[in-house]
Every structure is written in structure tokens, then in C-alpha cells.
PyMOL Python script that loads the backbone (N, CA, C, O; Angstrom):
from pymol import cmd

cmd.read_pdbstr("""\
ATOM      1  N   UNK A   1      18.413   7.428  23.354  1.00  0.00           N
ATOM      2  CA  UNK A   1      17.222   6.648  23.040  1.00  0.00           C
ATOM      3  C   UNK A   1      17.328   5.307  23.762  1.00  0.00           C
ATOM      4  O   UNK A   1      18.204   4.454  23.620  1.00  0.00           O
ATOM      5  N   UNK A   2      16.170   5.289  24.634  1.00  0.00           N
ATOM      6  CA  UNK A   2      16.269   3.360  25.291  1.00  0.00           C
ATOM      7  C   UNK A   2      15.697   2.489  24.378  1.00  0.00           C
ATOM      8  O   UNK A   2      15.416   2.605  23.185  1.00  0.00           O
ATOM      9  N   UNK A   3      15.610   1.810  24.989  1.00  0.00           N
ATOM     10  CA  UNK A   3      15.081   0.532  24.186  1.00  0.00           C
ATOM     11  C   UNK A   3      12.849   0.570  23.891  1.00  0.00           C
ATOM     12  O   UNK A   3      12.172   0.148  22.953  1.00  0.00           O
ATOM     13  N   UNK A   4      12.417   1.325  25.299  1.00  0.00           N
ATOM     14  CA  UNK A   4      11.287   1.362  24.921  1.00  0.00           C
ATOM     15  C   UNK A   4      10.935   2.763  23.253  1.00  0.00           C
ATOM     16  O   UNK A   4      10.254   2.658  22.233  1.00  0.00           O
ATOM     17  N   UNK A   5      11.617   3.629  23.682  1.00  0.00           N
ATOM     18  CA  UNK A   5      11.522   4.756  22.410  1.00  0.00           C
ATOM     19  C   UNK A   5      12.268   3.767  21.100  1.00  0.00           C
ATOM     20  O   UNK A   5      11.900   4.003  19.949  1.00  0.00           O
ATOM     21  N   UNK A   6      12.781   3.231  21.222  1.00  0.00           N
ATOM     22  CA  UNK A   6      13.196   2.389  19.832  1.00  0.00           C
ATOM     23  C   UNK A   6      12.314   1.613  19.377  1.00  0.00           C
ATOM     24  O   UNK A   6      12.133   1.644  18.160  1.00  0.00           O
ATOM     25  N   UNK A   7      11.526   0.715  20.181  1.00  0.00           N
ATOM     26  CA  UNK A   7      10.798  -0.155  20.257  1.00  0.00           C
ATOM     27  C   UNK A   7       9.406   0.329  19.345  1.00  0.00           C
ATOM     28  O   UNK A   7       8.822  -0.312  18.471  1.00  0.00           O
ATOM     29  N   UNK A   8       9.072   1.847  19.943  1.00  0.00           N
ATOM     30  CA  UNK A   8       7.628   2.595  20.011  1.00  0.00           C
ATOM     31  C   UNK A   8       7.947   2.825  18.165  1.00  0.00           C
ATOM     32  O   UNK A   8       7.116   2.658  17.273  1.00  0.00           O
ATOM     33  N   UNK A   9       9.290   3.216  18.016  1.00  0.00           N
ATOM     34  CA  UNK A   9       9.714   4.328  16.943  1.00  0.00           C
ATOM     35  C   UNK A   9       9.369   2.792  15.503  1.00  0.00           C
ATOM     36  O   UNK A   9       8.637   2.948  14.525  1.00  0.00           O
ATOM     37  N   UNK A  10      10.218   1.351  15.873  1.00  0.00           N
ATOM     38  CA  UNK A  10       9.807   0.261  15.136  1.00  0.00           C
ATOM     39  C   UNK A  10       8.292   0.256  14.718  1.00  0.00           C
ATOM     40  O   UNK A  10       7.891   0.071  13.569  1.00  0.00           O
ATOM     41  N   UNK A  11       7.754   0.415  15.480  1.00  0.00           N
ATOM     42  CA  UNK A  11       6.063  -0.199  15.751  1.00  0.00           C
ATOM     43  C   UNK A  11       5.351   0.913  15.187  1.00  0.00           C
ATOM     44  O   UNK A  11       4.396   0.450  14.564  1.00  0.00           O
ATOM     45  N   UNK A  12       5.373   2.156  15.118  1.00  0.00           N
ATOM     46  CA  UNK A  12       5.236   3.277  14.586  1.00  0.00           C
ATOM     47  C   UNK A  12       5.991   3.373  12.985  1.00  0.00           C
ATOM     48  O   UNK A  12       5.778   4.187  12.086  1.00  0.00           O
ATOM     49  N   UNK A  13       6.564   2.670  13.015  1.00  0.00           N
ATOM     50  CA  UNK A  13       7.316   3.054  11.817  1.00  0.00           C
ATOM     51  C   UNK A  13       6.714   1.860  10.417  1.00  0.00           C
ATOM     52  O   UNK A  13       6.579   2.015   9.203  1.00  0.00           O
ATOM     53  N   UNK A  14       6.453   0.571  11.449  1.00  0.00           N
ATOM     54  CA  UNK A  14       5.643  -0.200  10.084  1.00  0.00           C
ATOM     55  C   UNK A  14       4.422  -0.077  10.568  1.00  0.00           C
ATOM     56  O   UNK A  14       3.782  -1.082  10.260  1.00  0.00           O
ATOM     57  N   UNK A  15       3.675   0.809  11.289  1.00  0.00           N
ATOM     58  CA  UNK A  15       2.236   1.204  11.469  1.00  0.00           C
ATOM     59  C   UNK A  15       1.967   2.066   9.785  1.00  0.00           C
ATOM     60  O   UNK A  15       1.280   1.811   8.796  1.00  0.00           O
ATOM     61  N   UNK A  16       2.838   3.060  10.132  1.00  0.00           N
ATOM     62  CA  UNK A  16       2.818   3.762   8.986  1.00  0.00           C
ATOM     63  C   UNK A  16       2.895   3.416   7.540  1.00  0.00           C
ATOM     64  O   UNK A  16       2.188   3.846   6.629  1.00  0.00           O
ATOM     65  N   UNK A  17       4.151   2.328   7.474  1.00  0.00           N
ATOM     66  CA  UNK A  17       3.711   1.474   6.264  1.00  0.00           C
ATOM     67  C   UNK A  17       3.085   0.846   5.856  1.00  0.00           C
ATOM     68  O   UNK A  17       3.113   0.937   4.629  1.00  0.00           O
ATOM     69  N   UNK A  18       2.106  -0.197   6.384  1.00  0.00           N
ATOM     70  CA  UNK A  18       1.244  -0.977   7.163  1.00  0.00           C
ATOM     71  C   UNK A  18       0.178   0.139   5.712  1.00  0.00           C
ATOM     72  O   UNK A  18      -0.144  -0.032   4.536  1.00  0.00           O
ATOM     73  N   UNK A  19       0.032   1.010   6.560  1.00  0.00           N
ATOM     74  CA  UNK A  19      -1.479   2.176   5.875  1.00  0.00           C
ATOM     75  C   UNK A  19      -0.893   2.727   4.618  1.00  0.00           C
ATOM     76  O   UNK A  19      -1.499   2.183   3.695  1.00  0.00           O
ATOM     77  N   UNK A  20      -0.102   3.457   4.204  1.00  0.00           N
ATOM     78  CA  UNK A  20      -0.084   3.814   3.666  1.00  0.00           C
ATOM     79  C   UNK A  20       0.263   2.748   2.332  1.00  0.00           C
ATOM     80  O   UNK A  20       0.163   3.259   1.217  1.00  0.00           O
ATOM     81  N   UNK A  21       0.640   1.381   2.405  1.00  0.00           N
ATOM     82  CA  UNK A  21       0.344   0.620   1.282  1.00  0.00           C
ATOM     83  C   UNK A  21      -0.811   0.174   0.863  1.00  0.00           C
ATOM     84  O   UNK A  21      -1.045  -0.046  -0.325  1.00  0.00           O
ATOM     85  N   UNK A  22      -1.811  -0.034   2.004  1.00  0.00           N
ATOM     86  CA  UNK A  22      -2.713  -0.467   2.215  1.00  0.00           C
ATOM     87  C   UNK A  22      -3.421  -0.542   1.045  1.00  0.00           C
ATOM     88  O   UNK A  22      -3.638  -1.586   0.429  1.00  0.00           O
ATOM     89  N   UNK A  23      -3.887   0.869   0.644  1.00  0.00           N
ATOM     90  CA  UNK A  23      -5.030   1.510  -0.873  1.00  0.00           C
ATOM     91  C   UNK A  23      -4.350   0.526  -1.890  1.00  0.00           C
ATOM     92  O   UNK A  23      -5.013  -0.414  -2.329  1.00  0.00           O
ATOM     93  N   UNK A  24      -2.927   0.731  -2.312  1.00  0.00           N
ATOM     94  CA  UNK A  24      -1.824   0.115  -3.397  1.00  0.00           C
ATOM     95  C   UNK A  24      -2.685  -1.855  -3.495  1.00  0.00           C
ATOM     96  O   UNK A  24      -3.262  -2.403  -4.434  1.00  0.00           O
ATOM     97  N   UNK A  25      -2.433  -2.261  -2.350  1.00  0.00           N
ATOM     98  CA  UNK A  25      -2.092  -3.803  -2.077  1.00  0.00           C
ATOM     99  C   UNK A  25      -3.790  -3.807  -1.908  1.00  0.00           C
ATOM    100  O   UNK A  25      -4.062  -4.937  -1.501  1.00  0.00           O
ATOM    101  N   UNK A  26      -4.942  -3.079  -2.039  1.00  0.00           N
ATOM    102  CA  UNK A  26      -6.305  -3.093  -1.528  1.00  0.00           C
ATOM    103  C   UNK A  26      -7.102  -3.453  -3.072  1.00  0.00           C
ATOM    104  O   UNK A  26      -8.056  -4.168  -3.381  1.00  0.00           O
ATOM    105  N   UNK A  27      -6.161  -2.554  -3.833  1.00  0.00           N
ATOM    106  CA  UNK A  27      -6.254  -1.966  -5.234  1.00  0.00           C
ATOM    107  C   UNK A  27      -6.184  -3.635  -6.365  1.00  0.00           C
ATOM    108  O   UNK A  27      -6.853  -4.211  -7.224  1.00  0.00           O
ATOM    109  N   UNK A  28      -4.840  -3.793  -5.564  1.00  0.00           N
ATOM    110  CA  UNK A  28      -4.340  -4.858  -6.705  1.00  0.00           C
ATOM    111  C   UNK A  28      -5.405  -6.435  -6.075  1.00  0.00           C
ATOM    112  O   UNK A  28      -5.847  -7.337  -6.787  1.00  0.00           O
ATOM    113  N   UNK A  29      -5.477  -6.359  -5.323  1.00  0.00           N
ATOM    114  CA  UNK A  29      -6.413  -7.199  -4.618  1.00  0.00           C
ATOM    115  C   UNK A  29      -7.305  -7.283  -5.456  1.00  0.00           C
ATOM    116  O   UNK A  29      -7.166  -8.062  -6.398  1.00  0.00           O
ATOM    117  N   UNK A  30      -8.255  -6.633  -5.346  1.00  0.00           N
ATOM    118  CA  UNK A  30      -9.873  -6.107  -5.909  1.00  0.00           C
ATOM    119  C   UNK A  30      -9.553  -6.605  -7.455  1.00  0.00           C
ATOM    120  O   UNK A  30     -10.134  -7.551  -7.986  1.00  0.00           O
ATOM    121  N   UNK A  31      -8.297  -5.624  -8.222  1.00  0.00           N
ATOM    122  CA  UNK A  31      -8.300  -6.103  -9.536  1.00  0.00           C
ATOM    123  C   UNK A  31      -8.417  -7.840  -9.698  1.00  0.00           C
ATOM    124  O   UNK A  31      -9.280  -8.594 -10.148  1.00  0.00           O
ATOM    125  N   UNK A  32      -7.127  -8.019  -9.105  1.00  0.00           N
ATOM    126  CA  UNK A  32      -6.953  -9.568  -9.517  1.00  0.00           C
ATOM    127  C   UNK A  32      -8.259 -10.433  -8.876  1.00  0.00           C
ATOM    128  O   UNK A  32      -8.163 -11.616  -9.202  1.00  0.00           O
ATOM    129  N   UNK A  33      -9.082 -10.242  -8.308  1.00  0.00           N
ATOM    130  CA  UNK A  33     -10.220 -10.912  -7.564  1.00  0.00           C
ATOM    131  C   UNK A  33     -11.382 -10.874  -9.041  1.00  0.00           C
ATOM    132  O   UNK A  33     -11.953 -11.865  -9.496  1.00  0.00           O
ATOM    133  N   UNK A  34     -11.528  -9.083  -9.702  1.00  0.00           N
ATOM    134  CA  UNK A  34     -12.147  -9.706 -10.386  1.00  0.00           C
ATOM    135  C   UNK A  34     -11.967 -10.133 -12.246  1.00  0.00           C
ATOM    136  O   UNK A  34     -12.718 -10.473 -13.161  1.00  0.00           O
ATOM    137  N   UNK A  35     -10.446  -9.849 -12.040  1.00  0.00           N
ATOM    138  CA  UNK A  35     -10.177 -10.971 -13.570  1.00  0.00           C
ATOM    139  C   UNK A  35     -10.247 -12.340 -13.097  1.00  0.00           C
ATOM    140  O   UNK A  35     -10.732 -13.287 -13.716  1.00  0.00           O
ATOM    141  N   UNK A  36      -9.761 -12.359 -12.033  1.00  0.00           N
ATOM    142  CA  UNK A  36      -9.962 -14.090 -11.690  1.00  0.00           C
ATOM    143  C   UNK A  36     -11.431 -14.902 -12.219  1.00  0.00           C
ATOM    144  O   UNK A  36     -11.632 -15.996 -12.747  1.00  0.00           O
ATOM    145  N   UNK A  37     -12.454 -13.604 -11.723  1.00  0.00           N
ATOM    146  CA  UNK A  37     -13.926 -13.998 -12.071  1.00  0.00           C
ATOM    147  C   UNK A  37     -14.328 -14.299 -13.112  1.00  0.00           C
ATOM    148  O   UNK A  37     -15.127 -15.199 -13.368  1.00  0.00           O
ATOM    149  N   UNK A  38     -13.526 -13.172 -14.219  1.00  0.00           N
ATOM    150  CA  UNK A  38     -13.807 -13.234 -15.314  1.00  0.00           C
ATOM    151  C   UNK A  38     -13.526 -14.173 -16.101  1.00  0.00           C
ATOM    152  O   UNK A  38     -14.245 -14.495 -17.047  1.00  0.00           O
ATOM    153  N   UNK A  39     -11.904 -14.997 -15.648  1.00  0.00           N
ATOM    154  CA  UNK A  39     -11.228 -15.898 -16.040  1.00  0.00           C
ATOM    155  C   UNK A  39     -12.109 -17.068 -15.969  1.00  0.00           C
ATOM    156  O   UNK A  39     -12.315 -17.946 -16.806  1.00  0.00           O
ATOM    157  N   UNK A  40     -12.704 -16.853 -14.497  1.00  0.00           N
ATOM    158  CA  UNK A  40     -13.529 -18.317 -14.633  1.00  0.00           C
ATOM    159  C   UNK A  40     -15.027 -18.551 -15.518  1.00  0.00           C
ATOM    160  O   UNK A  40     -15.581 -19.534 -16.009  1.00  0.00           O
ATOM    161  N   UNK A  41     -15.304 -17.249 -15.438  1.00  0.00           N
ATOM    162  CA  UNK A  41     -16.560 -17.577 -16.295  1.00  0.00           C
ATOM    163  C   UNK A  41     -16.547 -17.981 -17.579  1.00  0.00           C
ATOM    164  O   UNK A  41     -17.206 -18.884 -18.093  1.00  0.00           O
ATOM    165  N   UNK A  42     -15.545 -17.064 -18.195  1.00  0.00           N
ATOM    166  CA  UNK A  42     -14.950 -17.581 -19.876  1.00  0.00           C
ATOM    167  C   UNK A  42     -14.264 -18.303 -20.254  1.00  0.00           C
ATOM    168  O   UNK A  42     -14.010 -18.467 -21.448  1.00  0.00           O
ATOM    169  N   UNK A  43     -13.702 -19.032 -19.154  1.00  0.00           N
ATOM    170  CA  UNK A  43     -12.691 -20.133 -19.412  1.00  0.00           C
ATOM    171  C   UNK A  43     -11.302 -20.045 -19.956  1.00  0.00           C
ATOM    172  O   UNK A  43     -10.954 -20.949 -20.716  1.00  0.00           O
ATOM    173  N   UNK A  44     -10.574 -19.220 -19.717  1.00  0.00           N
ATOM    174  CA  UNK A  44      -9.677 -18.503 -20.158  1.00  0.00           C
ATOM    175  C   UNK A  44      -8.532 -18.015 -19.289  1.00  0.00           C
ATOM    176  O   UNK A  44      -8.391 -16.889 -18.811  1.00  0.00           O
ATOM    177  N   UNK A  45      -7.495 -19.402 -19.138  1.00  0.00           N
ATOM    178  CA  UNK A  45      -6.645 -19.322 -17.954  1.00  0.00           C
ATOM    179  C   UNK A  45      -5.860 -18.542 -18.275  1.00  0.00           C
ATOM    180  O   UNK A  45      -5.056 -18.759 -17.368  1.00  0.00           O
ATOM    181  N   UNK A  46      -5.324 -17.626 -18.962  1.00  0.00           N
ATOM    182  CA  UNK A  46      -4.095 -17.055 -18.827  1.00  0.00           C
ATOM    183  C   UNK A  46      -3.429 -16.885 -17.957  1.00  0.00           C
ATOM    184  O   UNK A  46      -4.325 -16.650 -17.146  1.00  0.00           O
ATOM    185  N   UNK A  47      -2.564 -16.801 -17.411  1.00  0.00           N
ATOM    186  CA  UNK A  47      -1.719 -16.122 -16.193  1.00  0.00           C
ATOM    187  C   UNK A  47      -1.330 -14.865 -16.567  1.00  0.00           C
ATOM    188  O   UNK A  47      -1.279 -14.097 -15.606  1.00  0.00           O
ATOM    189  N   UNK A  48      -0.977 -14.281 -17.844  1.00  0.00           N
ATOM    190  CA  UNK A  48      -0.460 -12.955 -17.868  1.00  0.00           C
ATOM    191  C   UNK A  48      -1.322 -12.328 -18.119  1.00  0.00           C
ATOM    192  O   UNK A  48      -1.195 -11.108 -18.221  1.00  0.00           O
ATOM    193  N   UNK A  49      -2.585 -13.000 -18.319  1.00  0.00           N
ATOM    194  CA  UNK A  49      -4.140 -11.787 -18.635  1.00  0.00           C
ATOM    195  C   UNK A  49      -4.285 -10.768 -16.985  1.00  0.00           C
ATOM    196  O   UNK A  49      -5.501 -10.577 -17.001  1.00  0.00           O
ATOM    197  N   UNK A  50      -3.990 -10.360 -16.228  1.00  0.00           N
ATOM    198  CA  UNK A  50      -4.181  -9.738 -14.975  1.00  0.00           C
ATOM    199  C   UNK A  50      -3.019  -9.230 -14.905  1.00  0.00           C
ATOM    200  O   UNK A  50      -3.075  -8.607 -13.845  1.00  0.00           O
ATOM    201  N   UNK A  51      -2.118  -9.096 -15.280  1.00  0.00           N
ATOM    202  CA  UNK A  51      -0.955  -8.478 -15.106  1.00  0.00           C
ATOM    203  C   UNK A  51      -1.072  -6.794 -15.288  1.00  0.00           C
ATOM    204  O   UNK A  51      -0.939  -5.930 -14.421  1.00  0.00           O
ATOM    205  N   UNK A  52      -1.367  -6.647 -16.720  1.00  0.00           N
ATOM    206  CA  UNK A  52      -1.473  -5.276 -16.973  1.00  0.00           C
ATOM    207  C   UNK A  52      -2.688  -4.574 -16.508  1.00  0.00           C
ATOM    208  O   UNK A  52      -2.468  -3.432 -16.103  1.00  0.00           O
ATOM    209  N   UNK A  53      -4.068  -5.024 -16.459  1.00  0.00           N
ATOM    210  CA  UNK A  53      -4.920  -4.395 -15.504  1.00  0.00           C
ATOM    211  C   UNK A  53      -4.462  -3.895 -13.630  1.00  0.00           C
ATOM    212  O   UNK A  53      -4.722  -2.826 -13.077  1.00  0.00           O
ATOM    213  N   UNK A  54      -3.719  -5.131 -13.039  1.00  0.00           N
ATOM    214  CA  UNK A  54      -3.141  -4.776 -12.132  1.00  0.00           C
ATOM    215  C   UNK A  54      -2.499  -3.591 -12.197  1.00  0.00           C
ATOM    216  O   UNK A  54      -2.970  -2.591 -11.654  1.00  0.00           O
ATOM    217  N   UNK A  55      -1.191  -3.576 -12.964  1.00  0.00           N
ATOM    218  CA  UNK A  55      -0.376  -2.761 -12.727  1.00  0.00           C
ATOM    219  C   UNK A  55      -1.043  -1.143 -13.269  1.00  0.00           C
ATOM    220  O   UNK A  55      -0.514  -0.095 -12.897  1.00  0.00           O
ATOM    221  N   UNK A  56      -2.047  -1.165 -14.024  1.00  0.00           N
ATOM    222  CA  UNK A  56      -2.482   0.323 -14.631  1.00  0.00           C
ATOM    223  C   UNK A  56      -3.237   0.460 -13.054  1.00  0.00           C
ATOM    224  O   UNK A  56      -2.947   1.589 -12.657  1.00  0.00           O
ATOM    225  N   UNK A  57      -3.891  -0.082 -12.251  1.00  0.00           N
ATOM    226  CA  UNK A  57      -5.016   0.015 -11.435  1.00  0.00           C
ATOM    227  C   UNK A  57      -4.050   0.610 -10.602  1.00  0.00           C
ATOM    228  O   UNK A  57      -4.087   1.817 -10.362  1.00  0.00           O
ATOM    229  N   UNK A  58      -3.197  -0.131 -10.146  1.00  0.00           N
ATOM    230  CA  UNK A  58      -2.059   0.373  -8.872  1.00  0.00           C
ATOM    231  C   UNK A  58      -1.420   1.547  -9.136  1.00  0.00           C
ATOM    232  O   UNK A  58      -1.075   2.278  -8.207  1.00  0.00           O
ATOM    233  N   UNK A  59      -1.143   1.928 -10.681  1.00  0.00           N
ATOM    234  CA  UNK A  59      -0.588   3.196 -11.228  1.00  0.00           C
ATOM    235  C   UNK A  59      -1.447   4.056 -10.852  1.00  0.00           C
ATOM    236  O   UNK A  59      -1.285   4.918  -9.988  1.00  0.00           O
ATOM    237  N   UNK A  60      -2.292   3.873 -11.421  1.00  0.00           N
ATOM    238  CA  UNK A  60      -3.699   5.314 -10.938  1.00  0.00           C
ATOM    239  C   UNK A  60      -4.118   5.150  -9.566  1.00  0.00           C
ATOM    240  O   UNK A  60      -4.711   6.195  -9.297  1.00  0.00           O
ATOM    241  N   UNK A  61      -4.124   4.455  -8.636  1.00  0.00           N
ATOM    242  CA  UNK A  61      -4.277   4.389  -7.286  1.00  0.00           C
ATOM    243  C   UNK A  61      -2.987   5.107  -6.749  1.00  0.00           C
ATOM    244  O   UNK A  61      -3.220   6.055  -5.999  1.00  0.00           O
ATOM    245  N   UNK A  62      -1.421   4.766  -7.048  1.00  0.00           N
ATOM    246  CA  UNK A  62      -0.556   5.240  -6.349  1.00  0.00           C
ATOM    247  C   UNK A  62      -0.491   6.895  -6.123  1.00  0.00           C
ATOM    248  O   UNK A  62      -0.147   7.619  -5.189  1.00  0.00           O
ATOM    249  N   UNK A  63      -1.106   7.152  -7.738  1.00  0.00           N
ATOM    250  CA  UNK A  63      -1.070   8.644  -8.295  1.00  0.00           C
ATOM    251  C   UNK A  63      -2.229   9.551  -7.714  1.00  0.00           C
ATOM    252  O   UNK A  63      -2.114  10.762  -7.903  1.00  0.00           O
ATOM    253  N   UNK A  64      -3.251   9.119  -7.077  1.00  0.00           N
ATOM    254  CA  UNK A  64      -4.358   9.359  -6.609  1.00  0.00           C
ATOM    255  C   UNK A  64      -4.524   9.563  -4.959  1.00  0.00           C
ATOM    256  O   UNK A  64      -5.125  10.478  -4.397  1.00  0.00           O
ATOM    257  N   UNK A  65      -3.830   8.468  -4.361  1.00  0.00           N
ATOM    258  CA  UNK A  65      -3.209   8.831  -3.183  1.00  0.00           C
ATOM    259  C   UNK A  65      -2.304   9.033  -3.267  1.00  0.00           C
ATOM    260  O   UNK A  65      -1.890   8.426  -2.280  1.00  0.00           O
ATOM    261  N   UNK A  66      -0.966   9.716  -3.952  1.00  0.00           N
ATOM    262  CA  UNK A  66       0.071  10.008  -3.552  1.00  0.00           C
ATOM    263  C   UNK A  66       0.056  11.539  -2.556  1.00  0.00           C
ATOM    264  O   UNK A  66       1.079  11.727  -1.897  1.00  0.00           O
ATOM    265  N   UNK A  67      -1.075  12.609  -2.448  1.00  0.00           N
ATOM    266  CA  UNK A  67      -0.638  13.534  -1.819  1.00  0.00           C
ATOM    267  C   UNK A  67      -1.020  12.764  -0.378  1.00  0.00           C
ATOM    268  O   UNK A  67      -0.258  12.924   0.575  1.00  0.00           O
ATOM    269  N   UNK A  68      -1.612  12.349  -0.309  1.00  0.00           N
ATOM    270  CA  UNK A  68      -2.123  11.564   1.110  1.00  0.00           C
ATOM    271  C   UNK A  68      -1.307  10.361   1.807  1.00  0.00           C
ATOM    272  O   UNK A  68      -1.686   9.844   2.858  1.00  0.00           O
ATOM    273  N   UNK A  69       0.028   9.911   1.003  1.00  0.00           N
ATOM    274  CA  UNK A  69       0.876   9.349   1.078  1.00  0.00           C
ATOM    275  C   UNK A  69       1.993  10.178   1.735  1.00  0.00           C
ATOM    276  O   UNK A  69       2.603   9.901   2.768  1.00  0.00           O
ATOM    277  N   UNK A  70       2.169  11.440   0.795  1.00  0.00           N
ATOM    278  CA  UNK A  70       3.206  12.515   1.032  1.00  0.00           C
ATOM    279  C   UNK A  70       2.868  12.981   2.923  1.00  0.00           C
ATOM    280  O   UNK A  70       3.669  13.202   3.832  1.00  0.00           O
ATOM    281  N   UNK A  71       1.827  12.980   2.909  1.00  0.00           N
ATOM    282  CA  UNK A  71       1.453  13.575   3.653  1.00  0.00           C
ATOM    283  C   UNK A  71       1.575  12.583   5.021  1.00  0.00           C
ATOM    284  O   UNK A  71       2.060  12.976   6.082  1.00  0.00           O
ATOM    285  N   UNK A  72       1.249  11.753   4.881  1.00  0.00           N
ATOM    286  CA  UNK A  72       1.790  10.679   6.775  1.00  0.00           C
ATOM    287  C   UNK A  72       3.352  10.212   6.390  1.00  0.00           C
ATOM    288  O   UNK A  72       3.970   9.436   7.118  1.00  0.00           O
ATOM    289  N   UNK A  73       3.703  10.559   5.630  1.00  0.00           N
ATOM    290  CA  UNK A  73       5.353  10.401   5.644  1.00  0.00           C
ATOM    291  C   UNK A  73       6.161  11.513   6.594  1.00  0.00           C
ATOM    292  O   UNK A  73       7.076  11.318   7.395  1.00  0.00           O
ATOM    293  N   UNK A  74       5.598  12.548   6.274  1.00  0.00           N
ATOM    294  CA  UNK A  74       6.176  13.946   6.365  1.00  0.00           C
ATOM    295  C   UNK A  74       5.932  14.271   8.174  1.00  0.00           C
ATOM    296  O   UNK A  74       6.748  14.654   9.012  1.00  0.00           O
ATOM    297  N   UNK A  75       4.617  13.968   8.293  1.00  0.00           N
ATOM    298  CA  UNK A  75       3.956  14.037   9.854  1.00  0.00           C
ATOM    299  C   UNK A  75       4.839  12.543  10.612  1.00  0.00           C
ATOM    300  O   UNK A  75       4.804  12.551  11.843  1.00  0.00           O
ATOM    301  N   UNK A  76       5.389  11.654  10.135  1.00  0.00           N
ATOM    302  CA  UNK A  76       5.740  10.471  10.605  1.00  0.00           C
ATOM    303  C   UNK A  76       7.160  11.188  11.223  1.00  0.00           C
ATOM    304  O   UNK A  76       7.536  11.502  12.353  1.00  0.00           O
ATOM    305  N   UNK A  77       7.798  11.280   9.705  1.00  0.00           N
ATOM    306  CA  UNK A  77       9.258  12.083   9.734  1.00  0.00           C
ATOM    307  C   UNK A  77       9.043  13.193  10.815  1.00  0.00           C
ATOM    308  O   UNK A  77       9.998  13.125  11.588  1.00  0.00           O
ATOM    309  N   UNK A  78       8.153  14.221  11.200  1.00  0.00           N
ATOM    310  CA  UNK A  78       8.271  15.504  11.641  1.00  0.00           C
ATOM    311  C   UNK A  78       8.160  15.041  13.298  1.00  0.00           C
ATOM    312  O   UNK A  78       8.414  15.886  14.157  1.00  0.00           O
ATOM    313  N   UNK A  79       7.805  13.788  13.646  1.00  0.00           N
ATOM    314  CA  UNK A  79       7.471  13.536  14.928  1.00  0.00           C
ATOM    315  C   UNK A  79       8.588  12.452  15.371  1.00  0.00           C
ATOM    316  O   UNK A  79       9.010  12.316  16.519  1.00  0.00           O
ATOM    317  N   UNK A  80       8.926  11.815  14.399  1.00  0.00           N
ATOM    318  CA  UNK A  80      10.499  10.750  14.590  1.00  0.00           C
ATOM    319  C   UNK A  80      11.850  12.299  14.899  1.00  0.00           C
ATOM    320  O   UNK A  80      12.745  12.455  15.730  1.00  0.00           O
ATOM    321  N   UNK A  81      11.517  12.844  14.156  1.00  0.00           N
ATOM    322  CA  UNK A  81      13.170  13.815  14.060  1.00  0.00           C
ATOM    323  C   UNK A  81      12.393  15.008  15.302  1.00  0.00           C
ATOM    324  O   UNK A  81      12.924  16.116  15.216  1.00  0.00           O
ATOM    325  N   UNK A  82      11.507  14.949  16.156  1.00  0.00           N
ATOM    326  CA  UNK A  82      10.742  15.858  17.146  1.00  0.00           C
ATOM    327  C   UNK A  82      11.544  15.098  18.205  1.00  0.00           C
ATOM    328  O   UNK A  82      12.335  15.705  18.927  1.00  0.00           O
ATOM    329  N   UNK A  83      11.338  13.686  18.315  1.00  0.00           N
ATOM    330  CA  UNK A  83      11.994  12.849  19.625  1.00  0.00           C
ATOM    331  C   UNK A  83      10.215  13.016  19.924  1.00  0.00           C
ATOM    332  O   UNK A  83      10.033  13.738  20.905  1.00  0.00           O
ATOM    333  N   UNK A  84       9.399  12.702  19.535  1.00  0.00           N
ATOM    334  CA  UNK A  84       8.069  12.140  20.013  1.00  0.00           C
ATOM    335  C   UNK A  84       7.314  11.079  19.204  1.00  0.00           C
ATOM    336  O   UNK A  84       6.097  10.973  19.049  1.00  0.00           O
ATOM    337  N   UNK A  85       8.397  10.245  18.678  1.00  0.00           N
ATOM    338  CA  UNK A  85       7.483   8.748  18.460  1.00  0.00           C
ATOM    339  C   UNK A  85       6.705   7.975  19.067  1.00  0.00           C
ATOM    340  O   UNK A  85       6.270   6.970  18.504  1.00  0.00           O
TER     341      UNK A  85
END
""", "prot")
cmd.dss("prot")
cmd.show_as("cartoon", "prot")
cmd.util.cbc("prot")
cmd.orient("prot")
């Protein structure tokens, strides 16, 4: 392996992570954007009020894409261990 196939295999390799967190970190986004809203309208700073909506939202998102997760892991893996990154 030279340095450009190492290089390709790096760049390819957090491409892939890059997306496939994406939905997860898209998810928790959206939540916390709109307790924030809510926070402001009712006046009601909590800091730990967004915590558990987050984390149920990201639970059922992870679980929802997980075959579609499984799935560019496996095609990532099948083309890294091919020698065609």
C-alpha cells in the first residue's frame, strides 16, 4: 500500500462516518432546536429538560437506520479488504 491508497482509504473511511452519523447528530439537532423553542417560549431554563427527549429521539433514529447503517459498513469493509478503496 503507498501513500496515495492510504491516503484514499483515510478519506473514504471518515466519508463513511461523516454519513452514516449524520441521521444520529441530524436527529439530536432538530430535537434540541426545538425544546430550546419551547424553553423559550415558557420560560423555563432547565438544562436537563432536553436531555431525555434527545436521547429517546437518537434511540429510535439509531434503531431505524440501523439496517442502512449495517449496510455502508459492510460495502465499506467489502471494498477496503477488496484492495479497491
Amino acid at each position: 500500500m503507498n501513500v496515495d491508497q492510504a491516503t484514499d482509504l483515510v478519506r473514504e473511511s471518515l466519508t463513511v462516518m461523516l454519513v452514516v452519523s449524520a441521521p444520529i447528530l441530524i436527529a439530536a439537532l432538530i430535537i434540541g432546536l426545538v425544546i430550546s423553542i419551547i424553553q423559550a417560549a415558557t420560560q423555563i431554563q432547565e438544562q436537563t429538560l432536553s436531555f431525555v427527549p434527545k436521547i429517546l429521539g437518537m434511540g429510535v433514529i439509531a434503531i431505524t437506520v440501523m439496517p442502512w447503517i449495517g449496510k455502508m459498513i459492510m460495502e465499506f469493509a467489502q471494498r477496503m479488504f477488496a484492495g479497491g478503496a
